[in-house]
N, C-alpha and C positions, 0 to 999 in steps of 0.2 A: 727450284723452279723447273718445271716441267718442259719438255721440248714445246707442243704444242705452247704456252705461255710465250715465249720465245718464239715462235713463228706470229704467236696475236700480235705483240711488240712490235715485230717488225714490219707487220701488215700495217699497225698502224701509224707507224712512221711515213711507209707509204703515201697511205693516206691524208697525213698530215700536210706532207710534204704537196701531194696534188692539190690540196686544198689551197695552200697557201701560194701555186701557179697561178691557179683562177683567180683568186684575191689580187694578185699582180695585174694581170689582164685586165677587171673590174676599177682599178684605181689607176691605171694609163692618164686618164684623161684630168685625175683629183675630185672626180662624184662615180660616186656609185648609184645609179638609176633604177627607177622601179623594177626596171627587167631583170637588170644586172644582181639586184637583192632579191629575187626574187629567187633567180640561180642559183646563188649564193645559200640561199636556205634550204634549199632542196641536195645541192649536192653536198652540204654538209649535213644530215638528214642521212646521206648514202652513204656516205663513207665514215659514220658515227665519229663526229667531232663533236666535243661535249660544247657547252657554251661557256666555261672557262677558255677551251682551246679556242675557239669561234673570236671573242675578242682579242686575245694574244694574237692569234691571225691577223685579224683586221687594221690591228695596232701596229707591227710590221712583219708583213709576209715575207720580207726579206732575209728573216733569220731561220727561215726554214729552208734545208735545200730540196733540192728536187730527188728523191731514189725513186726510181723507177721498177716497175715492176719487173718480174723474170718475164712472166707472157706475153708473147708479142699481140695476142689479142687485149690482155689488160692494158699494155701498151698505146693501141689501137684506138681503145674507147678512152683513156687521158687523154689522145689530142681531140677527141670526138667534143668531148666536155669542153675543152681551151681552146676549140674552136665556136662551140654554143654560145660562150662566153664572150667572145670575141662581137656576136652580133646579139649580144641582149640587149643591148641600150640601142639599135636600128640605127647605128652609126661608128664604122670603122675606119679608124686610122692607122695610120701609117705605123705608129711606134707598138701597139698591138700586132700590129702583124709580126715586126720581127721580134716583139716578145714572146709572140707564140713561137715563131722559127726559133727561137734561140731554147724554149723548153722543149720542142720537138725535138733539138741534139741531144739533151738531157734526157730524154725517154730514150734514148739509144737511136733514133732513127739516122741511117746516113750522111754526113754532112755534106756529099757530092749530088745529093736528092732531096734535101731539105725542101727548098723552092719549090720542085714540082710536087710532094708529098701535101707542102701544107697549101700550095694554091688548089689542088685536088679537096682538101679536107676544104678551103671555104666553097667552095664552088658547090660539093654536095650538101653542104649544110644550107647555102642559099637556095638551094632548089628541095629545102623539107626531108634529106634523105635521113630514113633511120639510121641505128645504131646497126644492123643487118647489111643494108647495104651499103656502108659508108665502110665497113671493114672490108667487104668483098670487093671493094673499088680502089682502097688505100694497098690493102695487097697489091691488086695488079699493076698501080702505079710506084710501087715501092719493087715489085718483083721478088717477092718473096715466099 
């Protein structure tokens, strides 16, 4: 097996692993909504989960953990996704949020900045911001 081979592996463990965050977030509530599957098929789409993995996922996300990536920009754009996710059905609760907080320590983000990190992450996503400036924003409120 080839290095590169082993780096695809573990990208797509990655991969998987985020996949099955969103899935978490999407099933909060016990439906998955037009939006929220909608999400669902586009970012598994991006992050090439075959449709074997697709229902293993769906069936329970909970057996997949979260690895996080080395980039603090890849990093960046997983809570960008987990917070998309967060308002695809046009209605957030309470246990989504600290779902999301609780895979934002799993992406490595600080647990003393948690809070303000992902109330920043809904805040620009409420207000339409890209994937550009929602990292330029999470930087500053992360300080890093």
């Amino acid at each position: 097996m080839s290095i590169s081979d082993l780096y695809a592996s573990g990208k797509h463990k990655q991969e998987i692993g985020h996949f099955a965050s969103v899935v978490k977030i999407a099933k909060t509530d016990g439906v998955i909504a037009d939006g929220e599957q909608q999400l669902l098929d586009r970012a598994a789409k991006k992050l090439h989960i075959s449709k074997t993995e697709y229902a293993e996922i769906l069936k329970n996300p909970e057996k997949f953990p979260v690895n996080p990536p080395v980039s603090y920009d890849e990093r960046i754009e997983r809570l960008y996704r987990l917070t998309k996710m967060v308002f695809a059905d046009e209605h957030v609760d309470r246990e989504q949020v600290t779902l999301m907080q609780r895979t934002a320590v799993a992406l490595q983000f600080p647990l003393d900045n948690i809070e303000k990190v992902c109330d920043e992450a809904i805040h620009l996503v409420m207000n339409d911001n890209d994937l550009d400036d929602f990292t330029s924003a999470i930087k500053k409120v992360n300080a890093v």
